[in-house]
N, C-alpha and C positions, 0 to 999 in steps of 0.2 A: 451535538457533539460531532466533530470531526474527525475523520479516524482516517489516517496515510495508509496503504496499504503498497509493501514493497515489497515484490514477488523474490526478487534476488535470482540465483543461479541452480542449478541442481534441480530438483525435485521441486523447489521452493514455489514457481509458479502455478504448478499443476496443484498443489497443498491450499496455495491462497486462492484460486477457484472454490476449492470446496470452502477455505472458509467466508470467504465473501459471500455463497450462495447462503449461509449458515448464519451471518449476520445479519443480510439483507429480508431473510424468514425472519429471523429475530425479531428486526425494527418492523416488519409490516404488521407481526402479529403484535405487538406489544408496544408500539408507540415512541419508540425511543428516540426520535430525534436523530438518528445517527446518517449523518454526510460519510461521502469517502468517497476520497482522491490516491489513484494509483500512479505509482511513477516508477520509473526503472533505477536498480540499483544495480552493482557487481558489472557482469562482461557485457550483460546487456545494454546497461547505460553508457560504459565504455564504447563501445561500439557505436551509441545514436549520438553521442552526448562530450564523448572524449576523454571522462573520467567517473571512473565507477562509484564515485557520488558528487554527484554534480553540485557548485553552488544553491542553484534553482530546487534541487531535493532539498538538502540540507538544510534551506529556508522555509521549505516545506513541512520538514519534521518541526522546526519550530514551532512554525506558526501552527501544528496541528495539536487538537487535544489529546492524542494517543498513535503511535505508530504499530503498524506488524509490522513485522519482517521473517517472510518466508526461508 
């Protein structure tokens, strides 16, 4: 399973560490399968990217089986 993970602005990144660490526990103890790709959303992406959801996210979130968003 593939899981986006979009840290976003605010608080949002420092949040998606813990829960990434919390996933990544998850899949090793219990086998799940689970991929994840992090991309920038909000002022961050603005900033790298020129708009705070980039096409390239956005075909991201599709293509993926589950999004976060911090």
């Amino acid at each position: 399973m593939r899981i986006l993970i979009l840290p976003g602005d605010g608080i949002g990144p420092e949040i998606m560490a813990a829960t990434r660490r919390a996933l990544d526990a998850l899949n090793g103890r219990l086998g799940l399968g689970l991929e994840s790709e992090e991309r920038p959303i909000g002022l961050a992406a603005h900033a790298k990217e020129g708009s705070t959801l980039s096409d390239k996210t956005l075909a991201a979130v599709e293509a993926a089986d589950g999004a976060i968003l911090g």
